[in-house]
KOLBA-35781 format. One record per atom (N, C-alpha, C): atom name; z, x, y. Coordinates in steps of 0.05 Angstrom, whole numbers. Atoms other than C-alpha are relative to their C-alpha. Last residue first. Layout:
<atoms>
+------+--------+--------+--------+
: atom :     zz :     xx :     yy :
+------+--------+--------+--------+
:   CA :      Z :      X :      Y :
...
+------+--------+--------+--------+
</atoms>
This chain:
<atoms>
+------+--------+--------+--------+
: atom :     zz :     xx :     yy :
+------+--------+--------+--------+
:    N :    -25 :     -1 :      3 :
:   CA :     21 :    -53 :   -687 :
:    C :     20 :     13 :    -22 :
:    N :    -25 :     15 :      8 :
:   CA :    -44 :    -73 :   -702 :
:    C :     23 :     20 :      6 :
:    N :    -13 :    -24 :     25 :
:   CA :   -100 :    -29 :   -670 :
:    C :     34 :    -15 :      4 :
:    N :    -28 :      7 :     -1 :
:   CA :   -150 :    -88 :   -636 :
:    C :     12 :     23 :    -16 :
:    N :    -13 :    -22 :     19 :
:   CA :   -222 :    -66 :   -628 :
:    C :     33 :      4 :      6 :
:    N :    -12 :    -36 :    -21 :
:   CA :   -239 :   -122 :   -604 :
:    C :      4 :      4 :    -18 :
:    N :     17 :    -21 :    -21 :
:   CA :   -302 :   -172 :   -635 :
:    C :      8 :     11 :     14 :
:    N :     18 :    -34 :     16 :
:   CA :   -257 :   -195 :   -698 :
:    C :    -15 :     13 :      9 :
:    N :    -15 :    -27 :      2 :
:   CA :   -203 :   -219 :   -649 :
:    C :    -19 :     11 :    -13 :
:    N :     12 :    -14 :     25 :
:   CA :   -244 :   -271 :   -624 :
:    C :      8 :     26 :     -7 :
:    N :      6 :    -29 :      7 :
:   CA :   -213 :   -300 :   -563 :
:    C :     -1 :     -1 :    -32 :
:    N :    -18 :    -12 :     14 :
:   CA :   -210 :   -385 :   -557 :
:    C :    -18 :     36 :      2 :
:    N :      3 :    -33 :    -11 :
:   CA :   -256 :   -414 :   -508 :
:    C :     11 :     11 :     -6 :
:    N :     -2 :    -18 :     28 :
:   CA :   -254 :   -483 :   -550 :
:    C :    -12 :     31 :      7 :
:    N :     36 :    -10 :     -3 :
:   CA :   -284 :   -533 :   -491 :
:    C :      4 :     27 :    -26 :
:    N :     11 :     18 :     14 :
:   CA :   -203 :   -560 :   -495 :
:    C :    -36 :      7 :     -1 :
:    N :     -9 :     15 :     19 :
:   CA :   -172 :   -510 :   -488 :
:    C :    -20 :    -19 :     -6 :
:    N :      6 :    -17 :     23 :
:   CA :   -213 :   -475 :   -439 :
:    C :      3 :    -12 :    -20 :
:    N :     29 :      9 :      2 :
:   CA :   -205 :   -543 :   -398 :
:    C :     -4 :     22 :    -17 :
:    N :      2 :     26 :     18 :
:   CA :   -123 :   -535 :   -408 :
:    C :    -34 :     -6 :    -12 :
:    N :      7 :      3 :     20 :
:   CA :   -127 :   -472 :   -383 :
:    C :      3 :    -23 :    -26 :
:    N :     26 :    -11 :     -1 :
:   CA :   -131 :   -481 :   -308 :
:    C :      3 :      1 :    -31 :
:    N :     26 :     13 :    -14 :
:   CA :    -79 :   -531 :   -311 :
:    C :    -23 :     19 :      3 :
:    N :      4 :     25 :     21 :
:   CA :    -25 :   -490 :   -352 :
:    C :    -21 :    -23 :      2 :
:    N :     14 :      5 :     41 :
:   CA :    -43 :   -434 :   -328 :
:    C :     -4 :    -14 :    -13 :
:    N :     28 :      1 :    -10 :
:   CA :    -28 :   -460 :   -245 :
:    C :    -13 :      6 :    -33 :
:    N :     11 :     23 :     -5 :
:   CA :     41 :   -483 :   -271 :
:    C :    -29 :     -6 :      5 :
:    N :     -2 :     14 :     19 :
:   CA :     64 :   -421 :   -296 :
:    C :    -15 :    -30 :     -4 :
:    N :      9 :    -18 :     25 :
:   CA :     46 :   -377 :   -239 :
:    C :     -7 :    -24 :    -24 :
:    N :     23 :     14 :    -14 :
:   CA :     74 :   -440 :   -186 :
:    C :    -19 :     16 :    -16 :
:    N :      7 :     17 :      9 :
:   CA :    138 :   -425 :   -235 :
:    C :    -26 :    -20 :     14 :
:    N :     11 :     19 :     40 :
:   CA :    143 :   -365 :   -242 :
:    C :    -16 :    -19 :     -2 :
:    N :    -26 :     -6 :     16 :
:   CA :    148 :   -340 :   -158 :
:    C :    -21 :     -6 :    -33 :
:    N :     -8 :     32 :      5 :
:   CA :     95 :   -327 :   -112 :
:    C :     23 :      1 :    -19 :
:    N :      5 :      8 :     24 :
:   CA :     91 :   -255 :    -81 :
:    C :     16 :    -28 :     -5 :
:    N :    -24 :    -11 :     20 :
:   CA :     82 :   -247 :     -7 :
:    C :     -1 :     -7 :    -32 :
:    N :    -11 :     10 :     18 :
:   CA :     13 :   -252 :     22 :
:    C :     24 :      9 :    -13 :
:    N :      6 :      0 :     24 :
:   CA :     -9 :   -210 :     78 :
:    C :     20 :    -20 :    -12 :
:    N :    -23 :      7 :     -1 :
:   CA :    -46 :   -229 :    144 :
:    C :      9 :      6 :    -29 :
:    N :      0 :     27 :     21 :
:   CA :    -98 :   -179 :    151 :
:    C :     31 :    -17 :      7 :
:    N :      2 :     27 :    -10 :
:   CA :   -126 :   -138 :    214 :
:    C :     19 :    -20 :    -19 :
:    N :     27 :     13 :      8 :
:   CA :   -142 :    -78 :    165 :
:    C :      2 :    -17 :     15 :
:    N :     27 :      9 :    -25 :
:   CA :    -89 :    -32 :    194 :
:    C :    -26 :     -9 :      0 :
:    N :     -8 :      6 :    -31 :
:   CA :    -36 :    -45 :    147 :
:    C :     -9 :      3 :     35 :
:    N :     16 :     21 :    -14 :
:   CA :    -88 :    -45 :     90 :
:    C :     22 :      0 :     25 :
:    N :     35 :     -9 :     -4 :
:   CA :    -53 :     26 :     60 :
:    C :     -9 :    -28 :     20 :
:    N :     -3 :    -14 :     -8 :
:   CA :     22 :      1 :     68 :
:    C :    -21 :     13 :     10 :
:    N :      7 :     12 :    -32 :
:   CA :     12 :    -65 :     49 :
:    C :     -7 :     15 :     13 :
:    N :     -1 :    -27 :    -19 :
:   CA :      6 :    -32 :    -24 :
:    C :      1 :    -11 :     21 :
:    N :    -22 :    -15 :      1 :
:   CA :     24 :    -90 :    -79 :
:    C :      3 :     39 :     25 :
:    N :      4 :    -24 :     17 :
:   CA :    -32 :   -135 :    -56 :
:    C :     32 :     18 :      9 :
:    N :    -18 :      3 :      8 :
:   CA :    -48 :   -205 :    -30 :
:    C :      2 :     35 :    -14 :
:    N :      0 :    -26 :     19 :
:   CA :    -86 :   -206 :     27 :
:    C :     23 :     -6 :    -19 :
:    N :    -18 :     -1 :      5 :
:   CA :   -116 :   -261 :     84 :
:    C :     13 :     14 :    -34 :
:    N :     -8 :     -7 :     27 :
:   CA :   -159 :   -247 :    129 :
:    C :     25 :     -8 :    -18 :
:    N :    -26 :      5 :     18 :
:   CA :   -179 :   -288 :    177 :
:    C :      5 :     10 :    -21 :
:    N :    -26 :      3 :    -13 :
:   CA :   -221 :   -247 :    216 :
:    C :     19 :     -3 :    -15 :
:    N :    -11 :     28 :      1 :
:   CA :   -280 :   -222 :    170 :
:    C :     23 :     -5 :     22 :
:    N :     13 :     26 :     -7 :
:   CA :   -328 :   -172 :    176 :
:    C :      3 :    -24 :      3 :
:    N :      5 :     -6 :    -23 :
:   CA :   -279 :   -109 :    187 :
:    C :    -22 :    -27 :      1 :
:    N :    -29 :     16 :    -19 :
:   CA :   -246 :   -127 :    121 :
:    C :    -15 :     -5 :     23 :
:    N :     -4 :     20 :     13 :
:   CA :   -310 :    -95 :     75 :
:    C :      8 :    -23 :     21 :
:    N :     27 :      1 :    -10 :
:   CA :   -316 :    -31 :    107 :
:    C :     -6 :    -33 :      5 :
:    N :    -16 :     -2 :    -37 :
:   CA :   -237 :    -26 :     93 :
:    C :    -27 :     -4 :     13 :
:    N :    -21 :     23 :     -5 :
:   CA :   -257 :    -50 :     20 :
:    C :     11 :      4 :     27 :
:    N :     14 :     20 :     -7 :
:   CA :   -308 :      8 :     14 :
:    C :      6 :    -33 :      8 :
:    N :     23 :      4 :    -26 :
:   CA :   -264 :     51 :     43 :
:    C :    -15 :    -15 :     -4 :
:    N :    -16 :     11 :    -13 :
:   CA :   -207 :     36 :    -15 :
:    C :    -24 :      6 :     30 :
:    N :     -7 :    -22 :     -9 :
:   CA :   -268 :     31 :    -76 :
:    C :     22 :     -4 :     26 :
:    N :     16 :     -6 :    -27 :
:   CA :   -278 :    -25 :   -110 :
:    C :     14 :     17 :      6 :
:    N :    -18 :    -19 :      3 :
:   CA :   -260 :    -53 :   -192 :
:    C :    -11 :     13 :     31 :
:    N :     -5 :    -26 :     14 :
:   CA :   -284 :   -116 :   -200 :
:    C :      9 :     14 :     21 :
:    N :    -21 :      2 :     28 :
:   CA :   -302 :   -190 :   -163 :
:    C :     -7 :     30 :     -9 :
:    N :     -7 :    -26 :      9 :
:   CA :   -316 :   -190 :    -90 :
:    C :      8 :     -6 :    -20 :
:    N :     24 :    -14 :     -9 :
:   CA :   -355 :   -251 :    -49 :
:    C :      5 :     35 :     -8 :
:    N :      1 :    -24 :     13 :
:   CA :   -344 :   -314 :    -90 :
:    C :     -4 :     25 :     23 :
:    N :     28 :    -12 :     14 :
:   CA :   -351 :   -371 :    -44 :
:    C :      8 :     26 :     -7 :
:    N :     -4 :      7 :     32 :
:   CA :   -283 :   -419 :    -28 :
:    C :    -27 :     13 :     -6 :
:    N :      5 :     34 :     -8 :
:   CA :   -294 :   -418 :     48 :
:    C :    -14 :     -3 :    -30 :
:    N :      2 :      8 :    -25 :
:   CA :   -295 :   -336 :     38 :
:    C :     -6 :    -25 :     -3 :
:    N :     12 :     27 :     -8 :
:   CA :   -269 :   -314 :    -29 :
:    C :      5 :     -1 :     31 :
:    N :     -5 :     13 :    -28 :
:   CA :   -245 :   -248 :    -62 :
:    C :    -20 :    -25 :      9 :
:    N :     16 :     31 :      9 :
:   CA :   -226 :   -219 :   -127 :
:    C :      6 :    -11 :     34 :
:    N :      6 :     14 :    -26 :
:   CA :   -203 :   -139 :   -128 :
:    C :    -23 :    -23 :    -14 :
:    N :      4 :     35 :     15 :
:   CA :   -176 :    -90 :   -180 :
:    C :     -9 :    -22 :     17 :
:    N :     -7 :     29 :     -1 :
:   CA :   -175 :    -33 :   -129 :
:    C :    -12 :    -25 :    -22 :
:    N :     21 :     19 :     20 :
:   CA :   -191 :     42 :   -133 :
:    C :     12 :    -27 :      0 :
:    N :     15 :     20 :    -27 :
:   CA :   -159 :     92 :    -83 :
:    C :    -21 :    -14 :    -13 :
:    N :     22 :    -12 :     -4 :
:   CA :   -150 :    138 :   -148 :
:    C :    -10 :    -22 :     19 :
:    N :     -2 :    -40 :      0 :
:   CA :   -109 :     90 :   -185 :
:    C :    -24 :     12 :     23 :
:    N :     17 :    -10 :     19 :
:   CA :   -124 :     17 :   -201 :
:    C :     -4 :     27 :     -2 :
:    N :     10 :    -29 :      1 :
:   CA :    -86 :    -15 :   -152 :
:    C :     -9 :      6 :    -26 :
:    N :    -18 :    -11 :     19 :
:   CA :    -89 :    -95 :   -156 :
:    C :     -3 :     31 :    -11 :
:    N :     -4 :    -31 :      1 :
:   CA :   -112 :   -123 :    -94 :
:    C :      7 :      0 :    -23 :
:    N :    -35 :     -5 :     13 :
:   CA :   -118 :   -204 :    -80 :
:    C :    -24 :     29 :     -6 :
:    N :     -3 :    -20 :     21 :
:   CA :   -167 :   -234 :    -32 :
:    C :     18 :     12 :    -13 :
:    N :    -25 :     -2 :     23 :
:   CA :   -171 :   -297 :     10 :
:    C :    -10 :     28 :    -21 :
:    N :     18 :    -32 :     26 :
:   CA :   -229 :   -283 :     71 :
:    C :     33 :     -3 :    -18 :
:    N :    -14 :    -32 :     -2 :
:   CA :   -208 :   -358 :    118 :
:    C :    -22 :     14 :    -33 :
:    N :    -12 :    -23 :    -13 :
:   CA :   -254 :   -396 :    146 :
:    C :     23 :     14 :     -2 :
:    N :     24 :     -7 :    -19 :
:   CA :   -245 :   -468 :    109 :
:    C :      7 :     33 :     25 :
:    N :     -1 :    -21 :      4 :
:   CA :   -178 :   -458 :     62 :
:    C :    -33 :      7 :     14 :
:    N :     33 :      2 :     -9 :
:   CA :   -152 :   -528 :     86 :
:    C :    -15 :     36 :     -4 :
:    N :      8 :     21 :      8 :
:   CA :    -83 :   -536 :     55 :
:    C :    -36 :     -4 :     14 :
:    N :     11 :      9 :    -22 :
:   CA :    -64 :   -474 :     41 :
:    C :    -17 :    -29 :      8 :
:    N :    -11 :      2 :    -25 :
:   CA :    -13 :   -453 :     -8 :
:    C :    -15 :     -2 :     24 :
:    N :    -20 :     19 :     -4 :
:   CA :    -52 :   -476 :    -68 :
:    C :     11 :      3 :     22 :
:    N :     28 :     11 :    -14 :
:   CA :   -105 :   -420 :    -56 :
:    C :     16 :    -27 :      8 :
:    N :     -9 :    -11 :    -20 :
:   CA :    -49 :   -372 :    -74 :
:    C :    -16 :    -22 :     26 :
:    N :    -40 :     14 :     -9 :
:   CA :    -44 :   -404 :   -136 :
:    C :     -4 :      5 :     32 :
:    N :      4 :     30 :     -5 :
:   CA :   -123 :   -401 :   -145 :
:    C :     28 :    -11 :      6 :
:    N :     20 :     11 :    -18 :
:   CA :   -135 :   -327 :   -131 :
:    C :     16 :    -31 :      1 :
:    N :    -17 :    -22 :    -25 :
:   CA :    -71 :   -290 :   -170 :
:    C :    -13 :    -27 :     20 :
:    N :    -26 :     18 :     -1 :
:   CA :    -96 :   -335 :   -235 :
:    C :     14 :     -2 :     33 :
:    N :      2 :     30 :     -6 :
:   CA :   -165 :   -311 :   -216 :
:    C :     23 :    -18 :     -1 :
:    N :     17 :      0 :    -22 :
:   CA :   -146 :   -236 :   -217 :
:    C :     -1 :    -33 :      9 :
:    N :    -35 :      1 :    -15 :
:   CA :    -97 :   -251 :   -280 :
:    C :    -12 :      2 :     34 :
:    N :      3 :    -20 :    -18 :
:   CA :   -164 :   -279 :   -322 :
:    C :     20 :      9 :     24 :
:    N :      3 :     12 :    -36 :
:   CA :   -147 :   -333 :   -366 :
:    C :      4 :     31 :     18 :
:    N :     -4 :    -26 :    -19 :
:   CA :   -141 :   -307 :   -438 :
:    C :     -9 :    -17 :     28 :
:    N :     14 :     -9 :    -22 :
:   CA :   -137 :   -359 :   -497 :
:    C :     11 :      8 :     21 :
:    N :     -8 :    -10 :    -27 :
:   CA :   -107 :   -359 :   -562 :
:    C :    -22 :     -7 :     23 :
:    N :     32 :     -6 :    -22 :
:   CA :   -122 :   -396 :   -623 :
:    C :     23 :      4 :     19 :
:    N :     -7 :     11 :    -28 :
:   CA :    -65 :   -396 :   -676 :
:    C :    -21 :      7 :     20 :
:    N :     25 :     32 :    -10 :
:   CA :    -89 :   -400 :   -750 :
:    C :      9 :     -5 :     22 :
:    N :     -9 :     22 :      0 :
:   CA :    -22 :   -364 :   -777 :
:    C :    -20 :    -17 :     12 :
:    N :    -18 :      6 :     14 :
:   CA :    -38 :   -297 :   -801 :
:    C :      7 :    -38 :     -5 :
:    N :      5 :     -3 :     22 :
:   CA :    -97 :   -282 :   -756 :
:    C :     12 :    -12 :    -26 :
:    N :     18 :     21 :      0 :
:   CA :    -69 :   -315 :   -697 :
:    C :    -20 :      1 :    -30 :
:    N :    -16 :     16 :      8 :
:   CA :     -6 :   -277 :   -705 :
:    C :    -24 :    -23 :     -5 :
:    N :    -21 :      9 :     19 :
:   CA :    -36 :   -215 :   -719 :
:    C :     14 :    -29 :     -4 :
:    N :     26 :      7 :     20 :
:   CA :    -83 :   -223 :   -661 :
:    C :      8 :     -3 :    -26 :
:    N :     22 :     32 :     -3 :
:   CA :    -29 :   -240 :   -620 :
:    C :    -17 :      9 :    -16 :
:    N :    -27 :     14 :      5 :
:   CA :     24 :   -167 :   -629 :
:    C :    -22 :    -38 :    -12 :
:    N :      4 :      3 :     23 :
:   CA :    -49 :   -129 :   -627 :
:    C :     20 :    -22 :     -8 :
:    N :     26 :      3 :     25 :
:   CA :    -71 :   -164 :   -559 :
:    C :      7 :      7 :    -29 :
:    N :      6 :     22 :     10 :
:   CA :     -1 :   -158 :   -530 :
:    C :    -22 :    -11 :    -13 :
:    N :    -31 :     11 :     24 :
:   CA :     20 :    -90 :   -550 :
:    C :     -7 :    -28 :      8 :
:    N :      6 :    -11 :     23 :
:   CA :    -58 :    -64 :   -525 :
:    C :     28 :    -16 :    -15 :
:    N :     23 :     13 :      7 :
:   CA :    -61 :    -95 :   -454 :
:    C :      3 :     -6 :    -31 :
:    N :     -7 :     26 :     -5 :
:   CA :     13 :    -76 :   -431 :
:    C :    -20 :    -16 :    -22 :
:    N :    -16 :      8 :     14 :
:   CA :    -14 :     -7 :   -451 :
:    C :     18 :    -22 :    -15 :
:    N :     13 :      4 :     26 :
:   CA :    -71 :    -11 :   -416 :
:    C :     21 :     -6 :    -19 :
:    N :    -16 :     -8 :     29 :
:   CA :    -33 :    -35 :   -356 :
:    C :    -20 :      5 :    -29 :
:    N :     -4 :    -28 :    -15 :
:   CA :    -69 :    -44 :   -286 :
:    C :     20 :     16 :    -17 :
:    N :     19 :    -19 :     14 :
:   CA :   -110 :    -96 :   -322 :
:    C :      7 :     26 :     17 :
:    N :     13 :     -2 :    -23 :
:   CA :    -55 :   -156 :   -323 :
:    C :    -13 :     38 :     -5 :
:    N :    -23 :    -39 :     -8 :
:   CA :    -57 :   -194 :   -374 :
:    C :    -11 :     16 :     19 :
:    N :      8 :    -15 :    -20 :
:   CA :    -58 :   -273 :   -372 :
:    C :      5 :     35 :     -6 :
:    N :    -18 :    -22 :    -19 :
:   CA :    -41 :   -301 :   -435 :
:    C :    -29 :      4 :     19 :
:    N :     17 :     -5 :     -6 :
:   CA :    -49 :   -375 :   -478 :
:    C :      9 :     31 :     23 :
:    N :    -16 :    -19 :    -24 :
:   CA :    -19 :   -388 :   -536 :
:    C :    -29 :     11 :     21 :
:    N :     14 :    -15 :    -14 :
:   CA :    -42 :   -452 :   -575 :
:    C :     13 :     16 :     12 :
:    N :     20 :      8 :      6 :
:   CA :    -15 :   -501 :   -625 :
:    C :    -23 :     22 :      9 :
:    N :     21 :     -3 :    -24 :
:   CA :     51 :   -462 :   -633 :
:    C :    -28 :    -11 :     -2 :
:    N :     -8 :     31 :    -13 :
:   CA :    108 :   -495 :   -690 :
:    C :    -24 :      3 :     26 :
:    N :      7 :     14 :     18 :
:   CA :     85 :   -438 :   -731 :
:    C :     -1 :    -27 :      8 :
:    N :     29 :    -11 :    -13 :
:   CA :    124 :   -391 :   -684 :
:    C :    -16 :    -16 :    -11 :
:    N :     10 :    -27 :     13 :
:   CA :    180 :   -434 :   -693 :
:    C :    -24 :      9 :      5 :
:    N :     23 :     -5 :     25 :
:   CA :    219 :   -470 :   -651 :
:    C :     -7 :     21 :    -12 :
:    N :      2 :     12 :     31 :
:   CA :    282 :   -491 :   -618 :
:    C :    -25 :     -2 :    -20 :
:    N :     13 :     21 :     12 :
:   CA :    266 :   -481 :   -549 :
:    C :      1 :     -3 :    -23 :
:    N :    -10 :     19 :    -26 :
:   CA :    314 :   -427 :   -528 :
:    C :    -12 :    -37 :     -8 :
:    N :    -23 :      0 :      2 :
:   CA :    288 :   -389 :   -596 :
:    C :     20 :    -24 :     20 :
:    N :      0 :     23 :     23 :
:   CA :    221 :   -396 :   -579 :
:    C :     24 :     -7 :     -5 :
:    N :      3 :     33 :     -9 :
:   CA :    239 :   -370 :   -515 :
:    C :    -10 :    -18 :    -15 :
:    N :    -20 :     16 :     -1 :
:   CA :    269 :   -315 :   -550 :
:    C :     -1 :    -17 :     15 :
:    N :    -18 :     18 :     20 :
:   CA :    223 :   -293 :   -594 :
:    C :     15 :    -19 :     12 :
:    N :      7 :     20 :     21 :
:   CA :    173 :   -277 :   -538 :
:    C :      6 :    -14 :    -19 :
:    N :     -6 :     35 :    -25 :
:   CA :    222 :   -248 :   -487 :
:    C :    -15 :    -16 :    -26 :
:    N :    -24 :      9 :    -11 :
:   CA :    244 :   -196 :   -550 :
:    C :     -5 :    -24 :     19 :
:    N :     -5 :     19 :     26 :
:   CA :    173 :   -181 :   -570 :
:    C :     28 :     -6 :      2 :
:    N :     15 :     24 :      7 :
:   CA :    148 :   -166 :   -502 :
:    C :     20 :    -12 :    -21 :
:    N :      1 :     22 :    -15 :
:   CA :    209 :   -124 :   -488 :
:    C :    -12 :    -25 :      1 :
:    N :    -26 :     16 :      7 :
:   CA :    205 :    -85 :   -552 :
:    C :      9 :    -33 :     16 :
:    N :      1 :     14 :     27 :
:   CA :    138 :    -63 :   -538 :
:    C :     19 :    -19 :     -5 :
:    N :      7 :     30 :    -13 :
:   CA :    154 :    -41 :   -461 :
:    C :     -7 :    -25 :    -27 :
:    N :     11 :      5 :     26 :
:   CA :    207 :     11 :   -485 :
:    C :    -16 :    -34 :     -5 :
:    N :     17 :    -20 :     20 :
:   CA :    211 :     41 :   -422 :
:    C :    -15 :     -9 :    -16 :
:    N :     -5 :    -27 :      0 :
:   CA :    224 :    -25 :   -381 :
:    C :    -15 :     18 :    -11 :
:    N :      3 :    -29 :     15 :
:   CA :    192 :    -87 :   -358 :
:    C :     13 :     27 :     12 :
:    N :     16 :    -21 :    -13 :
:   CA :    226 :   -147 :   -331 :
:    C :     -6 :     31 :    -12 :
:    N :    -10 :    -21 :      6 :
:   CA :    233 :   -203 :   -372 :
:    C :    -11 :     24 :     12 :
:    N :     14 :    -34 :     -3 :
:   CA :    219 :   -267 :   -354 :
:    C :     17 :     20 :     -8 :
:    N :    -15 :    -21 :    -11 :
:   CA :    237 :   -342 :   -368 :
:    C :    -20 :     22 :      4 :
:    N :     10 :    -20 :     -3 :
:   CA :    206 :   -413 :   -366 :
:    C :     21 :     31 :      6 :
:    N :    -12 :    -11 :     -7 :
:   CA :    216 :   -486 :   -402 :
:    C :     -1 :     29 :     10 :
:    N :    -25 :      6 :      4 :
:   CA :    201 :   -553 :   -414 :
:    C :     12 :     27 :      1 :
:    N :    -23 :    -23 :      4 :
:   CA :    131 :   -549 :   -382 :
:    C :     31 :     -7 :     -7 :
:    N :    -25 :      5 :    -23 :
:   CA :     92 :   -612 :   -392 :
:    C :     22 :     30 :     -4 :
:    N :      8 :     -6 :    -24 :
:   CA :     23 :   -607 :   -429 :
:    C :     21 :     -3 :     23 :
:    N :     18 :     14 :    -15 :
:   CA :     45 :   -638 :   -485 :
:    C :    -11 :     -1 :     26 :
:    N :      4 :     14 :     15 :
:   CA :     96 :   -590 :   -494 :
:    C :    -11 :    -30 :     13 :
:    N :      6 :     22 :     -6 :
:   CA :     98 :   -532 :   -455 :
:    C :      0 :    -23 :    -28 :
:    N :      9 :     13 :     23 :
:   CA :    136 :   -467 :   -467 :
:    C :     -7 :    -25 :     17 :
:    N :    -10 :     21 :    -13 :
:   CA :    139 :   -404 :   -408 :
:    C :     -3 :    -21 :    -38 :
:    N :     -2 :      8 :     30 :
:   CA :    144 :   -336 :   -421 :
:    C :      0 :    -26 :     10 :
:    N :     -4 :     30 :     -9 :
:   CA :    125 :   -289 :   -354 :
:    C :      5 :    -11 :    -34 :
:    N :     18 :     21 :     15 :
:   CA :    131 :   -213 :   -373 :
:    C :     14 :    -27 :      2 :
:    N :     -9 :     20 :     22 :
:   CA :    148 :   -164 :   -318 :
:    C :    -22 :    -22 :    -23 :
:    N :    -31 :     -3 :     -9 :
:   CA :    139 :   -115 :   -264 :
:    C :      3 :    -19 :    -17 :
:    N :    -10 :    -32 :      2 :
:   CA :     57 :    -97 :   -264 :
:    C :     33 :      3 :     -3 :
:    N :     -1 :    -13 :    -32 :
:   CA :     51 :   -173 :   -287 :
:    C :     -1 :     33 :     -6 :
:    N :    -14 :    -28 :      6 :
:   CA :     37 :   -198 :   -362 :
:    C :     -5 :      8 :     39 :
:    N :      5 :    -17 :    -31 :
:   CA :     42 :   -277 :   -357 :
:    C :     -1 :     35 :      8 :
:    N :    -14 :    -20 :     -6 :
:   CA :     52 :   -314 :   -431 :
:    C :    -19 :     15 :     30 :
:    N :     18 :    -10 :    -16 :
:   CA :     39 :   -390 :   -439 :
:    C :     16 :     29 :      4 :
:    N :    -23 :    -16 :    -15 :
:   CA :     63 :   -417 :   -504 :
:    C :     -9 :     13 :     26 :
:    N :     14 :    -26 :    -14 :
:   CA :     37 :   -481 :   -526 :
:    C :     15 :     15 :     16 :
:    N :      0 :    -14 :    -17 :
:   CA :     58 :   -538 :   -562 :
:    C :    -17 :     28 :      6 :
:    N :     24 :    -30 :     -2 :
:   CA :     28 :   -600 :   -582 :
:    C :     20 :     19 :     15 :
:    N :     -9 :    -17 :    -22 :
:   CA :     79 :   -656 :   -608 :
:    C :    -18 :     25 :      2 :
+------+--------+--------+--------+
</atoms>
């Protein structure tokens, strides 16, 4: 029996899901508070817990985090490198930009001519930003909010995913509402199966991880 844990770090919660043999058997969340440490390590036990295993019982964990949290960043990298250290568990990271991209990509069934892009503030009229025209790369990193309104004005179909509507509401766009868990959950577990298996595991001894 292979399992694997998939964890989801949002700006508003943490995703937990378990698979076994590549089949989800089961998914919760937890929505972040103050004490955001605790929270991780609370949903994390306790969907092992729900599932009847042990950490030890994990073949692979794999996380998304999302990069509008250092903090988020830092309690799940040291909490995992510890465990992968300790217990011989390979992790891998799937990029939360691209996760955002390819679910959202699912809801369309012909994605010819349209501009798909996802937002993720970054402070300081700064944007996390990943965008595609007729499936071609044409924005990855961190962009400015004029240069992204410079940006819009070349495309029609837009279409947006981002936690400000409020700013782009006069870009033309159509916007994206948020997906749920389990089209989240589902898209990880198929995009990182091929990591998995091509052995794109993280190397904790090349961050500078500060244990916990």
């Amino acid at each position: 029996m292979t399992n694997v844990l998939y964890i989801i770090c949002t700006s508003e919660k943490y995703i937990f899901s378990i698979s076994q043999n590549n089949k989800i058997i089961k998914t919760n969340n937890r929505q972040i508070e103050n004490n955001e440490k605790n929270v991780f390590i609370e949903g994390f036990l306790n969907i092992l817990q729900q599932c009847h295993l042990n950490i030890n019982d994990l073949k692979n964990i794999v996380i998304s985090t999302n990069p509008q949290t250092y903090t988020g960043i830092r309690i799940v990298y040291s909490f995992l490198a510890g465990i992968s250290f300790s217990l011989n568990i390979k992790v891998v990271e799937i990029n939360l930009l691209n996760l955002y991209l390819g679910t959202i990509k699912k809801q369309f069934s012909d994605i010819n001519d349209k501009y798909i892009c996802i937002l993720l503030n970054a402070k300081n009229n700064n944007f996390y930003t990943i965008s595609q025209f007729n499936n071609t790369q044409i924005l990855y990193g961190k962009y400015n909010l004029d240069y992204l309104k410079t940006e819009f004005v070349k495309y029609k179909n837009i279409f947006l995913f981002t936690e400000d509507e409020k700013i782009f509401s006069k870009s033309n766009c159509s916007f994206i509402k948020n997906f749920n868990d389990i089209e989240l959950i589902d898209n990880i577990c198929k995009i990182s199966q091929k990591a998995i298996e091509d052995n794109l595991f993280i190397d904790f001894d090349d961050l500078n991880v500060e244990y916990l």
